[in-house]
N, C-alpha and C positions, 0 to 999 in steps of 0.2 A: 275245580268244582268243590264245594264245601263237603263234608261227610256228618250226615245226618245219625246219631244213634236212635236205637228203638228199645226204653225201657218200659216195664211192665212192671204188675205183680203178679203173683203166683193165683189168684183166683181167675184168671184167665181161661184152667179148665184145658190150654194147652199141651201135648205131649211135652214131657221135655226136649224129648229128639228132636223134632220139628222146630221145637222155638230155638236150638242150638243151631239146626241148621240155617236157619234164618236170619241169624246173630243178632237172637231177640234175648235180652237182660231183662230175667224175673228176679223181682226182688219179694223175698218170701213173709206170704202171713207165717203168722207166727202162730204156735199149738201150744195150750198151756195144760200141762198135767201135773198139778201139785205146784210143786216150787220146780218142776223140770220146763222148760223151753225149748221146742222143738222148732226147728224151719219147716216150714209145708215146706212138701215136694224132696229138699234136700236130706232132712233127718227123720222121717215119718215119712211111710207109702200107706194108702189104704190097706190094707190087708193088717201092718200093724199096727197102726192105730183103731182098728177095729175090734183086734184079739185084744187090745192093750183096755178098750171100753167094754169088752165082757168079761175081765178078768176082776177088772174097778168096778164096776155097775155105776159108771157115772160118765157121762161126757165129758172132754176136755172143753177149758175156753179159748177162743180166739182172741187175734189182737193184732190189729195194725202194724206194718215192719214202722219199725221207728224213723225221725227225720234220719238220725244217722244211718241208717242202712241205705237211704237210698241216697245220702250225701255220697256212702263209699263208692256207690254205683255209679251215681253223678262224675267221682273223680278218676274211678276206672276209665269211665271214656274216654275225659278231655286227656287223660296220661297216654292212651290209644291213638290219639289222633285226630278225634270226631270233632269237630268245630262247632256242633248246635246237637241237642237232642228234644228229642218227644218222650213225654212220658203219660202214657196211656193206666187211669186206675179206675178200679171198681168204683161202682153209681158211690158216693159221699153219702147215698140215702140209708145205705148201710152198712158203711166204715166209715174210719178215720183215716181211711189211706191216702185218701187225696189231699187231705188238709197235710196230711205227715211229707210226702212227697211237695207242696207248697212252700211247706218249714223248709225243707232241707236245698231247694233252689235258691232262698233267699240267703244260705250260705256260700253262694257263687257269684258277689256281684259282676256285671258284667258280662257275664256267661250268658250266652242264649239258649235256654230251656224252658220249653211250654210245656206245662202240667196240666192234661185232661182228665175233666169228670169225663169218665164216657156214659153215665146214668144208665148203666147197666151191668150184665156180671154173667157168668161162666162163659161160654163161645159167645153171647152177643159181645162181650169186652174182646174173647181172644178173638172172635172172625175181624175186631176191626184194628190191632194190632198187628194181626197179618197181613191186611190189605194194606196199611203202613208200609210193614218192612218190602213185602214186594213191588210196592211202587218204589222205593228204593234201591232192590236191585236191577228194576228197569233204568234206574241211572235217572229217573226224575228229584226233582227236590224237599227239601223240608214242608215247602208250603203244598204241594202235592201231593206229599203222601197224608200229609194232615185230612186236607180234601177227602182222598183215597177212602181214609179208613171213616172220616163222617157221613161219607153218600153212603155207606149200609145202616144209618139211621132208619128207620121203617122199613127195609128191604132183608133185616132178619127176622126169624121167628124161631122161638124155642119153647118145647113143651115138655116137659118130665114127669111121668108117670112114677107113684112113689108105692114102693111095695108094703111100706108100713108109715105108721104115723109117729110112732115110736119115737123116732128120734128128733123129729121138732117136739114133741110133748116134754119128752127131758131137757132139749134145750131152753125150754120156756116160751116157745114161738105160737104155740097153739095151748089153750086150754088143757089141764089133763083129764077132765070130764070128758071135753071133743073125741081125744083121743081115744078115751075107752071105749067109747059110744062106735069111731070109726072101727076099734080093733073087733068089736063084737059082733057086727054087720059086713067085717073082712072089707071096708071100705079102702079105694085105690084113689088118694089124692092127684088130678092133674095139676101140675104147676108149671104158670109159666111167668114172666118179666114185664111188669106195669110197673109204670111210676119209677124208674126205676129198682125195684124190688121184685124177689120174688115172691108170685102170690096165689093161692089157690084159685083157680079158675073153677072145678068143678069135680065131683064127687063120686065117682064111680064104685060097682060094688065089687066087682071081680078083674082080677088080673085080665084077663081075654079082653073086657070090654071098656076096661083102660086100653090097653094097645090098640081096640079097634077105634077110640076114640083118639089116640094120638093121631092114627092113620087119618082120621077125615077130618082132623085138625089140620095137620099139613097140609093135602090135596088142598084145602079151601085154601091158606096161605098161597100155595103158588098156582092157582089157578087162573087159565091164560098167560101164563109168565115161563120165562125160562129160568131153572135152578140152574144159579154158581158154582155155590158149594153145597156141600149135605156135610151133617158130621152126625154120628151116635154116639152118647154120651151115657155114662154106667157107672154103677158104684158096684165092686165086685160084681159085674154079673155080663163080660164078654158074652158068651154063649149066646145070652138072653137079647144083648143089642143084634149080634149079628142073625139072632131069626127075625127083631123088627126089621131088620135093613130088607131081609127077603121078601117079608110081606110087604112096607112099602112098595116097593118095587112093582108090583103088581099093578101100583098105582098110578105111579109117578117114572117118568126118564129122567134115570140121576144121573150124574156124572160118573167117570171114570173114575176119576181121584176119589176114594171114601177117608174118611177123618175116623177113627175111634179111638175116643178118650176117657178116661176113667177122670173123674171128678176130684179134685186135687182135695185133701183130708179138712181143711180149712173152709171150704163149706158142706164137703159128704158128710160132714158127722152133724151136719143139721137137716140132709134128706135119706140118709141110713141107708144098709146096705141093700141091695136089690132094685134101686132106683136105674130106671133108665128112662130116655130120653132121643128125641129130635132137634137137631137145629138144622135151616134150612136159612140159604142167603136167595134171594130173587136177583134178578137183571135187573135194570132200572127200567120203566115204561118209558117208551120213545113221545 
């Protein structure tokens, strides 16, 4: 039977642990401070690249891993063994990753490797990478796990509540009139993944009733439906997922399995630190 690889990029949003366990290949955005170049994930964790942005008072910029980086990926496998790969990337709607991982396929002629837009980003990309690699280690195939990880199309949902506005205002992503406007009224951005993109859904004033509104965000998403997966996602701020996860609960019968993941630096330094967050996968309706 052929041996399928499973690469990715690093805005996946994924543990590293887990995607190692998985023998999931992230290939990393890249962090740019000054003339320095960081790998997400590998040479930068949040914690310092956060110290590193209030020491600066400036955000770093991001950037797509080049064709060549995921050419090197590409040739790690076939040198492994794999006979075909998938390579699952953040929505095109906002990066160049997909077109860069395109480039660097067309340096294999003959190779079979499929390059997905998955038109989406943090867990909605990594929950459908995972459902990839695990239909693979069920011992199913390439066109399977492809399958696999496209039926969570409409059956994720994710919502992140932002402790400040702050840092999309420096990134350039919102107005910095908006943002003064939000920081003076202590406004709590919900955001969640349209179109592709991440996108402000709605405006709350206070911490508490952001979370109360994550909560009846979720409920309504899996309402009459059974949850797959749950995951809580954070930017510096564990503690604060794991008291959402208690309140959820009140609400919702989660699974056993919990995911918590800290938001890889390559897009936290555009939702700042204190961000947290929901994602939830549904069953399919019969």
């Amino acid at each position: 039977m052929s041996r399928t690889a499973i690469i990715t990029d690093t805005d996946t949003s994924l543990p590293l642990e887990l995607a190692q366990r998985h023998n999931i290949i992230q290939v990393p955005i890249m962090v740019q401070f000054g003339e320095e170049s960081l790998r997400d994930v590998y040479d930068t964790d949040v914690r310092a690249t956060f110290e590193r942005i209030k020491r600066e008072g400036k955000l770093p910029t991001t950037s797509a891993p080049s064709p060549g980086a995921f050419a090197s990926a590409f040739k790690t496998a076939f040198d492994e063994g794999y006979d075909n790969i998938l390579c699952f990337n953040v929505s095109g709607a906002v990066s160049a990753t997909y077109q860069a991982a395109i480039n660097a396929a067309g340096l294999f002629p003959g190779k079979d490797i499929t390059v997905i837009d998955t038109h989406t980003l943090s867990l909605g990309q990594g929950f459908m990478v995972l459902a990839a690699a695990q239909a693979i280690e069920r011992g199913e195939g390439k066109d399977a796990a492809l399958a696999a990880a496209q039926s969570l199309e409409g059956r994720t949902h994710l919502y992140v509540a932002l402790a400040t506005l702050k840092y999309l205002a420096m990134s350039g992503r919102v107005g910095h009139l908006t943002a003064g406007i939000a920081s003076l009224l202590d406004v709590k951005p919900i955001l969640t993944i349209r179109n592709g993109k991440l996108d402000m859904l709605e405006r709350i004033r206070t911490q508490n009733r952001a979370w109360g509104r994550l909560i009846e965000l979720s409920v309504a998403a899996a309402a009459g439906k059974v949850i797959e997966q749950v995951a809580f996602i954070h930017v510096n701020a564990l503690n604060e997922a794991r008291e959402l996860e208690k309140k959820l609960r009140e609400y919702l019968p989660l699974p056993d399995e919990i995911i918590y993941t800290e938001v890889n630096p390559g897009l936290s330094i555009h939702t700042g630190i204190g961000a947290v967050g929901i994602a939830i996968v549904t069953a399919p309706e019969n």
